[in-house]
C-alpha positions as CSV (number, residue, x, y, z in Angstrom):
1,X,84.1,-151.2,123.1
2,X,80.6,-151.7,123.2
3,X,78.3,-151.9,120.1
4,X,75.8,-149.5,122.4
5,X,78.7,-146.8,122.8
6,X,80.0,-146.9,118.7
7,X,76.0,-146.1,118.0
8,X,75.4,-143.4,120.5
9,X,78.5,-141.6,119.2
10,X,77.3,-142.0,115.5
11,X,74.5,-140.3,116.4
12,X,76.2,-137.4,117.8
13,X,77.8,-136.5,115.3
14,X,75.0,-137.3,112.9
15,X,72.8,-134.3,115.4
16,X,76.2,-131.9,115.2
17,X,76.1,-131.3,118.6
18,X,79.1,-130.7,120.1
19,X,80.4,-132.7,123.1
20,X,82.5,-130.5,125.9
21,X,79.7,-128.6,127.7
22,X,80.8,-128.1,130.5
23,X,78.1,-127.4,133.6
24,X,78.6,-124.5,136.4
25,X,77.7,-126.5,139.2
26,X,79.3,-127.8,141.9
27,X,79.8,-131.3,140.7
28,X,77.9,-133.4,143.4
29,X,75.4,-134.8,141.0
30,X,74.9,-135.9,137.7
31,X,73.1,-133.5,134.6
32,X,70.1,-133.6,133.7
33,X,68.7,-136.7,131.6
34,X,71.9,-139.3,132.8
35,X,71.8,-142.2,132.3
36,X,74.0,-145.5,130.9
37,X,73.9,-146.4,127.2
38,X,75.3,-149.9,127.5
39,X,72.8,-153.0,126.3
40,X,75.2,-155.9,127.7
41,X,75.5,-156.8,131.8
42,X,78.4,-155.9,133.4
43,X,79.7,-157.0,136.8
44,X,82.3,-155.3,139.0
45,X,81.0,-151.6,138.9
46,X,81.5,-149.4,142.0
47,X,78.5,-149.0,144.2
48,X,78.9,-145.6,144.1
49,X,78.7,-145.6,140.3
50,X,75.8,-147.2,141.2
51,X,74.2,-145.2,143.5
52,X,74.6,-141.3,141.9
53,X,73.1,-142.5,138.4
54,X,69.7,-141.3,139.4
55,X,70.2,-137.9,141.7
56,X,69.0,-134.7,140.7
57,X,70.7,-132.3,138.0
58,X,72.3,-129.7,140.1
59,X,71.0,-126.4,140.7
60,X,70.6,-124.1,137.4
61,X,71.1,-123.7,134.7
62,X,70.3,-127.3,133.8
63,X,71.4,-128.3,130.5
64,X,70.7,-131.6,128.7
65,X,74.2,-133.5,127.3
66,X,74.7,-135.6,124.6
67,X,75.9,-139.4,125.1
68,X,79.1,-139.4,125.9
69,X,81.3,-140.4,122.8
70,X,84.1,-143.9,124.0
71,X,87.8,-142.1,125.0
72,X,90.2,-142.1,121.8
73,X,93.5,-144.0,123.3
74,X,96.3,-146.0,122.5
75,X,95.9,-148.9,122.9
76,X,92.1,-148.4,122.4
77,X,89.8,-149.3,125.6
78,X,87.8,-152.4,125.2
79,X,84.3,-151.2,126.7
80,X,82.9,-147.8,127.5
81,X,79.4,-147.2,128.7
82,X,78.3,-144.1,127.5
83,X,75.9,-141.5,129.6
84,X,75.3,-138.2,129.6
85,X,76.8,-135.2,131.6
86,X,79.6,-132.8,131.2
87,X,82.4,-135.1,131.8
88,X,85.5,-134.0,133.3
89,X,88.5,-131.6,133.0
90,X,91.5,-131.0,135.2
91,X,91.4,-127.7,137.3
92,X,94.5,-126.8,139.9
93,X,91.4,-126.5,142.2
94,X,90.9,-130.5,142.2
95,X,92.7,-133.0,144.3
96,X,94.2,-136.4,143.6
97,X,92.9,-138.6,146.6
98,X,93.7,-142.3,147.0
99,X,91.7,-144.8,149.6
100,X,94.9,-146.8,149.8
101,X,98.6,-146.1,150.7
102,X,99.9,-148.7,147.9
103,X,98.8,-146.0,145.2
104,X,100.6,-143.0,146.3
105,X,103.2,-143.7,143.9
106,X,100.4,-143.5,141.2
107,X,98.4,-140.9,142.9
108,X,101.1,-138.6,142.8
109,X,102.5,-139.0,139.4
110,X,99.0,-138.4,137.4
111,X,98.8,-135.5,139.7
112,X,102.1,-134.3,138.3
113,X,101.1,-134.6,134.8
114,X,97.9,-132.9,135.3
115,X,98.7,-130.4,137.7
116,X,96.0,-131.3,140.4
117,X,97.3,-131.4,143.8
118,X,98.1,-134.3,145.7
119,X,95.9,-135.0,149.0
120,X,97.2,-138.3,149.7
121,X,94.7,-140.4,151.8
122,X,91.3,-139.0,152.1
123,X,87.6,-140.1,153.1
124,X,85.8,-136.6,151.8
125,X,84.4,-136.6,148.4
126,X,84.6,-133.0,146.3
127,X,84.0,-131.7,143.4
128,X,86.4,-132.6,140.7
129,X,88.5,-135.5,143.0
130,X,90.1,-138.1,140.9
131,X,90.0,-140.8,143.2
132,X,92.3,-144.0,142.9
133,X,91.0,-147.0,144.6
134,X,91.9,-151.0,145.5
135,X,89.1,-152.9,145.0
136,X,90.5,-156.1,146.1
137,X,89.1,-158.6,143.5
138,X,90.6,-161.8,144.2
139,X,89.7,-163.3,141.0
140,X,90.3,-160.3,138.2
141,X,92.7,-159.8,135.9
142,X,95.2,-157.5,138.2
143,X,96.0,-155.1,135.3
144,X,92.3,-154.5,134.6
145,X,90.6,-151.3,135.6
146,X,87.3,-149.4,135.9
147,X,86.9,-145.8,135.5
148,X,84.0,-143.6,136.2
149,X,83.6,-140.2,134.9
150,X,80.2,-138.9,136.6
151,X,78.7,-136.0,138.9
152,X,82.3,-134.0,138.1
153,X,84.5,-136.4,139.9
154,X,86.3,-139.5,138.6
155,X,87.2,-142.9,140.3
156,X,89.6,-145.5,138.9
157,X,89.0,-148.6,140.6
158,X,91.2,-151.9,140.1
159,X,92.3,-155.2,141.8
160,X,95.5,-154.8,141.5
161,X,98.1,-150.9,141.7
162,X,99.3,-151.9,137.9
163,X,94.8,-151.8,137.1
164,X,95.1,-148.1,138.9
165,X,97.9,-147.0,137.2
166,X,96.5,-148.1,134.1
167,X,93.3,-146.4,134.1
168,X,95.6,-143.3,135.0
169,X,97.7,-143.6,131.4
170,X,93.8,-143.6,130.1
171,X,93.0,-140.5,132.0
172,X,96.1,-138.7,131.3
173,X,95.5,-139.9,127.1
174,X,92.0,-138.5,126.8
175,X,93.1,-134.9,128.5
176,X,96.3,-134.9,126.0
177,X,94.0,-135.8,123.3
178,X,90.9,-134.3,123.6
179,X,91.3,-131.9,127.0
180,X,88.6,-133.7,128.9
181,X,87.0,-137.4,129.8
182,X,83.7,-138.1,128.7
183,X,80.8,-138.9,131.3
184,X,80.8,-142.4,131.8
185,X,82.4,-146.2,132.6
186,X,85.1,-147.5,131.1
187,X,85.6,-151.0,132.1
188,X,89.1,-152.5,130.8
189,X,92.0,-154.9,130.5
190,X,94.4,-156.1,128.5
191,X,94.1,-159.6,126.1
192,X,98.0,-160.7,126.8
193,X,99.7,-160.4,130.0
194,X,103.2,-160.3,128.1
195,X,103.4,-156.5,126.5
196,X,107.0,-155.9,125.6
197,X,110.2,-153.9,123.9
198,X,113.3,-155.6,123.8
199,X,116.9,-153.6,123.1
200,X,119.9,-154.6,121.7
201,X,122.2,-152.5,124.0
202,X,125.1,-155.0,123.6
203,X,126.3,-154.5,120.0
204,X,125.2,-150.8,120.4
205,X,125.7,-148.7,123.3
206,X,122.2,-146.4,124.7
207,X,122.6,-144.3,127.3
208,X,121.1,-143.9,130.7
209,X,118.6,-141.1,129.1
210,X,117.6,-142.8,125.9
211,X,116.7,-146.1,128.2
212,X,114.5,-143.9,130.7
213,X,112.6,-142.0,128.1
214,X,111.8,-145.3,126.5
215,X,110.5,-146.5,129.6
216,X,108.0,-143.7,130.2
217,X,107.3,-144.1,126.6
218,X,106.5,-147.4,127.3
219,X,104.1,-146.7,130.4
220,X,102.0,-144.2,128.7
221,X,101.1,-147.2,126.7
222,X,100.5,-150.0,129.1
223,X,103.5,-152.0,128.0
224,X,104.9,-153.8,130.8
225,X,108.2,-155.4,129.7
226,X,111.2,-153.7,128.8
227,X,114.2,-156.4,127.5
228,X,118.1,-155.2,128.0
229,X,120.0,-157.4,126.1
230,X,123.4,-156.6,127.2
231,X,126.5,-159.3,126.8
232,X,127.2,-160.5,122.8
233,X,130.2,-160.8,121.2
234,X,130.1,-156.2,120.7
235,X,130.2,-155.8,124.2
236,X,129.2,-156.5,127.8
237,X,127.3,-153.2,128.6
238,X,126.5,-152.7,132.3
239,X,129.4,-152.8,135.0
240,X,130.4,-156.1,136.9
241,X,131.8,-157.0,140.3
242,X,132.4,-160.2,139.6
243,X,134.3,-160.1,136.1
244,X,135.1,-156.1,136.0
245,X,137.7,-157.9,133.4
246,X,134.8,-158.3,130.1
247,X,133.1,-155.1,130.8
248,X,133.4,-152.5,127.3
249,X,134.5,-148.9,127.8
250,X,130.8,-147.9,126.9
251,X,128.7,-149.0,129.7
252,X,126.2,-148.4,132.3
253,X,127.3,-148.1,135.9
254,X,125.2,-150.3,138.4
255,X,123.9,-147.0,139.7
256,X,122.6,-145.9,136.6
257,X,120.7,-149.5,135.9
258,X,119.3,-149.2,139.3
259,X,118.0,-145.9,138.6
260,X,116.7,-147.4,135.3
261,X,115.2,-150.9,137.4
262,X,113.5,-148.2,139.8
263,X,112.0,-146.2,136.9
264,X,110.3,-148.8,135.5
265,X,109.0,-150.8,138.7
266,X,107.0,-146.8,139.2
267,X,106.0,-148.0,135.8
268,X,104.8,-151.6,136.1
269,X,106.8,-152.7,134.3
270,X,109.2,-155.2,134.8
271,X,113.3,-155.2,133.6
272,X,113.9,-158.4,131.8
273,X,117.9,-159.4,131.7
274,X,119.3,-160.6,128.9
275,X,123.1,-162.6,129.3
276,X,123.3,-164.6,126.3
277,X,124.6,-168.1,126.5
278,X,126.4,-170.4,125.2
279,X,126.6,-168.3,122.0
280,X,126.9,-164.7,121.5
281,X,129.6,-164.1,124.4
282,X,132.5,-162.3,122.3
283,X,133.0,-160.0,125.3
284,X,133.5,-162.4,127.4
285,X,135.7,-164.7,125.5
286,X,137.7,-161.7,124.8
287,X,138.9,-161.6,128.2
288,X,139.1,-165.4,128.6
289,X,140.2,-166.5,125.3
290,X,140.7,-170.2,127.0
291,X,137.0,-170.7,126.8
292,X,136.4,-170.1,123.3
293,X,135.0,-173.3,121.5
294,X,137.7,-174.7,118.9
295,X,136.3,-177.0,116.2
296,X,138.4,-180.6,115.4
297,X,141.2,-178.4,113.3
298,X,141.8,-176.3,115.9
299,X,139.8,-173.6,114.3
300,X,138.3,-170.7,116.8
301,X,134.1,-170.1,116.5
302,X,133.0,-167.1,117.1
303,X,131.2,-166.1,119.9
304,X,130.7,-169.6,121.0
305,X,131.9,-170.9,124.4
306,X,133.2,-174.4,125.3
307,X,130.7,-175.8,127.1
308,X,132.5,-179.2,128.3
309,X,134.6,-177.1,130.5
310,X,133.1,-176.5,133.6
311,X,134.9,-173.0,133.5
312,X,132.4,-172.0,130.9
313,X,129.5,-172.4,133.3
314,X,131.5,-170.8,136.8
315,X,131.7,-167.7,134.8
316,X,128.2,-167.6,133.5
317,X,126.8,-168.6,136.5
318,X,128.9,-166.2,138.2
319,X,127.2,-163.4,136.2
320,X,123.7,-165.0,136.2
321,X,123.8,-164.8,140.2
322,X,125.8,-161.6,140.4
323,X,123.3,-159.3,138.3
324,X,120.0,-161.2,139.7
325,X,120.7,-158.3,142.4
326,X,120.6,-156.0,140.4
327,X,117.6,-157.1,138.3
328,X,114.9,-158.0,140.6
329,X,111.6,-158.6,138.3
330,X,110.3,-162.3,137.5
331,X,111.8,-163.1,134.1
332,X,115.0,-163.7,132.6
333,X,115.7,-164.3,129.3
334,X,118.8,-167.3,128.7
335,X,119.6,-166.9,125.3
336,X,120.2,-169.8,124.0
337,X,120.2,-168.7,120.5
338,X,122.5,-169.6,117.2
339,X,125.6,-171.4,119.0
340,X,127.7,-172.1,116.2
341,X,128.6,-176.0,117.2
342,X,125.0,-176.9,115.9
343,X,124.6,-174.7,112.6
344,X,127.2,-177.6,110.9
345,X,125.9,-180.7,109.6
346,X,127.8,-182.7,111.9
347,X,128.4,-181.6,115.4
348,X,129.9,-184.2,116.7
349,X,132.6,-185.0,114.2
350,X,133.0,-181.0,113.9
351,X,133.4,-180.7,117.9
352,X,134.9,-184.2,119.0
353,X,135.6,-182.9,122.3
354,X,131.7,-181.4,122.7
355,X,130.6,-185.2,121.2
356,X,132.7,-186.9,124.0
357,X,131.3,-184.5,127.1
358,X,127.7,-185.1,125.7
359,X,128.6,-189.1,125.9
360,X,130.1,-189.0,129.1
361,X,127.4,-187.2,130.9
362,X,124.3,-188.5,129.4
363,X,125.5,-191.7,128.4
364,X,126.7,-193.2,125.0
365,X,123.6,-192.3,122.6
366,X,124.0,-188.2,123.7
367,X,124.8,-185.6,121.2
368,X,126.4,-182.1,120.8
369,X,122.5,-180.9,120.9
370,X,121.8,-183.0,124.0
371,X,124.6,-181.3,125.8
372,X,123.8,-177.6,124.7
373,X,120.0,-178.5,126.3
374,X,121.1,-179.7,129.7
375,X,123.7,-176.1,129.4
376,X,120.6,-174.5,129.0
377,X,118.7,-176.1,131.8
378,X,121.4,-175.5,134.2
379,X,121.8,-172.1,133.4
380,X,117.4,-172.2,134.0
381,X,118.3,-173.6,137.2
382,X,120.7,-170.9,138.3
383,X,117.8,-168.0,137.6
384,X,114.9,-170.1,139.2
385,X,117.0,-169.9,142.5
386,X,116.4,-166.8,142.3
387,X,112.8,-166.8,141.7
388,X,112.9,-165.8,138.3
389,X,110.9,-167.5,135.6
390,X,113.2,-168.3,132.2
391,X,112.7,-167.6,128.5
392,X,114.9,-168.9,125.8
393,X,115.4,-168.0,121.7
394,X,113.0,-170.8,119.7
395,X,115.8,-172.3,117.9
396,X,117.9,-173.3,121.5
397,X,115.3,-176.3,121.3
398,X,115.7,-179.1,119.5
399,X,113.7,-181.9,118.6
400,X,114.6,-185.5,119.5
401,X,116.7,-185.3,121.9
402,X,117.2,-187.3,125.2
403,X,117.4,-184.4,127.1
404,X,114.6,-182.4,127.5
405,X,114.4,-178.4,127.7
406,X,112.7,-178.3,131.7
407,X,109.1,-177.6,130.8
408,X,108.7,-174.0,132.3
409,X,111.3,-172.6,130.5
410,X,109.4,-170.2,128.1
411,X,109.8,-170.0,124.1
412,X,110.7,-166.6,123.0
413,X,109.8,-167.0,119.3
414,X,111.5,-165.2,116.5
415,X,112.7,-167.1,113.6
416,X,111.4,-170.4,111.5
417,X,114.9,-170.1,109.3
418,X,117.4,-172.1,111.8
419,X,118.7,-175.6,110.5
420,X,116.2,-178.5,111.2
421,X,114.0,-175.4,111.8
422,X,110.6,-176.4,114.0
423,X,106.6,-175.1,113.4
424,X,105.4,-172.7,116.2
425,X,102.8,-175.3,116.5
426,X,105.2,-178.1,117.9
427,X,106.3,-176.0,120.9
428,X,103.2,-175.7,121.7
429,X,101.8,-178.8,120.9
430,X,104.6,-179.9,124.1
431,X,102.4,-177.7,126.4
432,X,105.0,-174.7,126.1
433,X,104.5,-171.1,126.9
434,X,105.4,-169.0,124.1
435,X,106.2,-165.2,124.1
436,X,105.5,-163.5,120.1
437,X,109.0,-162.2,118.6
438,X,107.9,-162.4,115.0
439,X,110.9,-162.0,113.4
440,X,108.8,-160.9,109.9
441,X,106.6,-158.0,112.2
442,X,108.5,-157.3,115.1
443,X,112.4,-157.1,114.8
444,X,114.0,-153.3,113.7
445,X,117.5,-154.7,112.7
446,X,119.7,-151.5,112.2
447,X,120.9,-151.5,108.7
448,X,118.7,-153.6,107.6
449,X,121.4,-156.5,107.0
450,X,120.2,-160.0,105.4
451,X,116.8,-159.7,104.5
452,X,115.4,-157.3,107.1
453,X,113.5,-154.5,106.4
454,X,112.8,-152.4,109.1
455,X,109.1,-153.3,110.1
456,X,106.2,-150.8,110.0
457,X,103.5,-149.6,112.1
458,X,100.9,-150.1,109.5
459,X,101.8,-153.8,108.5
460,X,102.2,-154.7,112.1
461,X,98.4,-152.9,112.7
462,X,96.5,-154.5,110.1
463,X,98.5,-158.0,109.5
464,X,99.4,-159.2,112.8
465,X,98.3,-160.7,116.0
466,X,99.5,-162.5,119.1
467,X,98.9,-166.0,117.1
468,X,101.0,-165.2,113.9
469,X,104.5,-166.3,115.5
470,X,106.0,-167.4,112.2
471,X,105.4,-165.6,108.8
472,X,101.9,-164.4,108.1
473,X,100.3,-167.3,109.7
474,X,98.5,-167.6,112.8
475,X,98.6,-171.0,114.9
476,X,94.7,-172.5,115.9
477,X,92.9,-170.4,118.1
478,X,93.4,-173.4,120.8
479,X,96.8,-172.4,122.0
480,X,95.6,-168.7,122.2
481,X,96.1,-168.8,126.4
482,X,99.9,-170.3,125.7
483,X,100.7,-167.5,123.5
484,X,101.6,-165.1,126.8
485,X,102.0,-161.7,124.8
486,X,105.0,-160.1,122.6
487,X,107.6,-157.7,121.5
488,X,109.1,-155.9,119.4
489,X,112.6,-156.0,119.7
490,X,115.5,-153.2,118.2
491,X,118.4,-155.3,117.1
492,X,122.0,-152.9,116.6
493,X,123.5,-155.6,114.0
494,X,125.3,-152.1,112.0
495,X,125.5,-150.1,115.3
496,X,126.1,-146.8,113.1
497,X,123.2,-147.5,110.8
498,X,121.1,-144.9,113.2
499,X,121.3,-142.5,116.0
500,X,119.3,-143.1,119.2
501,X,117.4,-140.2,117.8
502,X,116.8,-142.0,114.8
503,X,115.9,-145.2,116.7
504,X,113.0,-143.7,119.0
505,X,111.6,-142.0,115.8
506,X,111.5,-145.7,113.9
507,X,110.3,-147.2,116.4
508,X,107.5,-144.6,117.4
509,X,104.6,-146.6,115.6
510,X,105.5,-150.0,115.5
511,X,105.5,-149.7,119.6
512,X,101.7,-148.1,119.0
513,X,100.6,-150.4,116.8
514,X,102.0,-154.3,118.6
515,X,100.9,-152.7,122.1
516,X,96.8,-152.1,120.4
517,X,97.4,-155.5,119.0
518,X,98.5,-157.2,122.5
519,X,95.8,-155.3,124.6
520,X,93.2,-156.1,122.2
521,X,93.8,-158.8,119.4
522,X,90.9,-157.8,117.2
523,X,90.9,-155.4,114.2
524,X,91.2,-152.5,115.3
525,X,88.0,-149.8,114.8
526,X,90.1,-147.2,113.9
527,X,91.6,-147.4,110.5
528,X,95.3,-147.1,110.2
529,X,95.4,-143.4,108.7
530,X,93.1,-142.5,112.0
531,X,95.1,-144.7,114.6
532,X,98.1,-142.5,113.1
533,X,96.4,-139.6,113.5
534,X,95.7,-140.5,117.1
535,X,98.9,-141.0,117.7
536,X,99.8,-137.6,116.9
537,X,97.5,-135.7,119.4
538,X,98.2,-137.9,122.0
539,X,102.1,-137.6,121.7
């Protein structure tokens, strides 16, 4: 936020004069003595912005107002021109107007949450309107937003309906928190386009509920991913048409996802499916014991599915296409993770009959990690007929091998501890997209098995950013634009450790504090006690 803003606020409080005046007139102009408090240029205002800064104070009384004072919200805005005049407060009197019929979705839900009604499209202008707006700009960030608080009414402007809707969450913060929105322009958007929670509801089952509240959990704070990571070896979670033969007693119906899908597309923010592959399918083995990997002895490995048998890839595939109906968002995460023929020292004496498919499809150099990349790219070709862009676990690449991982497959990076284990900097180095799963920040492991300890809010807040993938270290600045965004992730490892109670309550503040550090990467003005703090009167 601007240096110009911080200042004028300082001095406020320095005079003790107290901000939430509010002015008797009618609301068509601005108070006396208005007028901006930003020192930098700015581009992409609203002509009428513009145009009301210099009318004349209403009718009496006149009163003189303090700067304005930058919005308190999570995360924090990045800019706010400050100016003077009563801001604004919600009244059952004021309407919700929108110039567009894209944002009646948006329209109507802030008019919900602040009781104003709803007057759908309208061309009129009165006192108090919140008005929501498309401003059409071709070459903006789509989820960034202006918002102008002046002469009683305000207007949230944006290129894109996720801009409006954001500017909305900051409206709806700043009446939760402080009951009103201070005069002037906030001008905003976030630093990573990738803002995301990931759950484990495979190994522990979440209901319908749980997911939902999440998701407008996640809204409220500009988030705009939600991960469902629902096949491993615990369970296959969500009902199939396809294979009805893997799916656990404990599941969502396809009715009950869609309901979920629909919830968060109001949101912005888009489902990302999880069906693990080729480790980490227990459930599905467990129905087709056939395709469970078997070592030279004879041995059974867990989880792990043959992937020389071209029955291992119909059924994947089969579930791949069968659930990209249900999930209609751009992303899909593959997996790829831990499959158990690679963390040996020899795969191919361990898994002969691995060793011999590798040879006879890629020819007589190919290995057992030669042949789990090309599973992976045809399971990345499956998704991307379906228009959907596909992520992978860091350690299902592998260095030096013939066959290459297909370049847009994203790195979802969580772990430097895998055998023959790879620097965040080499993925990137190749020109790869990378997604921030810090295993060290980001993962709530329930139990806290190994050596996790479930991660706080306060760490997260003052120790990491975007660039630290691995450890405490950030990568150069240089592959900053690679590095699309994060998330923290909830991983059910000892199911019964906590209760979905107990979940949303850990993970209150480490959502807070990774979703301030995507939308703005810099340390934070607000000390951690304070962001805390903030937390609490906005929730």
């Amino acid at each position: 936020m601007l240096i110009a803003a911080v200042a004028a606020g300082a001095l406020v409080a320095a005079s003790g004069v107290a901000l939430g005046i509010w002015a008797t007139s009618d609301g068509d102009g601005t108070s006396e003595g208005a007028t901006a408090a930003s020192s930098a240029d700015h581009t992409g205002g609203s002509d009428e912005a513009a145009g009301t800064a210099g009318r004349s104070p209403s009718p009496s009384p006149t009163r003189s107002y303090p700067l304005s004072r930058a919005p308190r919200t999570i995360p924090a805005v990045r800019e706010h021109t400050a100016e003077r005049g009563p801001g604004w407060r919600p009244a059952r009197s004021h309407r919700v107007v929108v110039a567009d019929p894209a944002l009646a979705d948006e329209g109507r839900l802030i008019a919900g949450e602040l009781g104003l009604a709803y007057a759908g499209e309208k061309d009129d202008r009165r006192a108090g309107d919140l008005r929501l707006e498309l401003n059409r700009d071709a070459g903006a960030n789509p989820e960034s937003y202006t918002m102008t608080v002046r002469g009683g009414r305000v207007t949230v402007s944006a290129p894109g309906e996720a801009g409006v809707f954001y500017g909305t969450r900051t409206l709806k913060q700043e009446i939760r928190g402080a009951g009103s929105a201070p005069e002037g322009v906030v001008r905003d958007e976030p630093a990573k386009q990738r803002r995301g929670f990931m759950l484990d509801m495979a190994r522990k089952h979440f209901s319908a509920g749980w997911i939902e509240d999440r998701i407008r959990e996640l809204g409220d704070l500009k988030f705009n991913e939600i991960g469902l990571h629902f096949s491993d070896d615990q369970g296959f979670r969500i009902e199939s048409d396809s294979h009805p033969e893997i799916v656990s007693p404990d599941h969502l119906t396809k009715a009950q996802v869609k309901k979920i899908v629909d919830l968060a597309e109001s949101r912005h923010i888009t489902v990302v499916p999880e069906i693990d592959s080729p480790g980490h399918l227990g459930a599905v083995i467990a129905a087709h014991p056939d395709l469970q990997l078997r070592n030279a002895d004879g041995g059974a490995v867990r989880g792990a599915i043959d992937i020389s048998k071209p029955e291992s890839a119909r059924i994947v595939d089969d579930l791949l296409n069968e659930f990209a109906g249900l999930f209609p968002g751009g992303q899909w995460h593959l997996g790829g993770d831990e499959y158990q023929a690679l963390v040996v020292s020899d795969p191919e004496t361990s898994f002969p009959g691995l060793a011999a498919a590798a040879r006879e499809k890629y020819g007589p150099g190919a290995t057992v990690e030669d042949l789990t990349t090309g599973w992976l790219n045809d399971r990345a070709a499956t998704v991307r007929a379906h228009d959907r862009t596909p992520r992978a676990w860091n350690d299902g690449f592998f260095r030096d091998t013939s066959v290459k991982a297909d370049e847009d497959i994203r790195v979802a990076y969580w772990t430097g501890k895998e055998i023959g284990a790879r620097q965040p900097a080499e993925y990137l180095s190749e020109g790869r997209e990378v997604v921030n799963y810090n295993d060290e920040f980001l993962y709530y492991v329930l139990g806290e098995p190994l050596t996790f300890v479930y991660p706080t809010g306060q760490r997260i807040y003052e120790q990491w950013n975007p660039r630290v993938l691995r450890g405490t270290t950030a990568v150069s600045e240089r592959h900053d634009e690679q590095i699309l965004g994060g998330s923290l992730a909830v991983w059910c490892d000892l199911p019964r450790s906590q209760t979905e109670e107990q979940v949303a309550a850990g993970i209150r503040m480490p959502l807070r504090a990774t979703v301030q550090k995507l939308w703005d990467p810099d340390r934070p003005e607000l000390s951690w006690s304070e962001f805390r703090a903030l937390a609490d009167r906005l929730d």
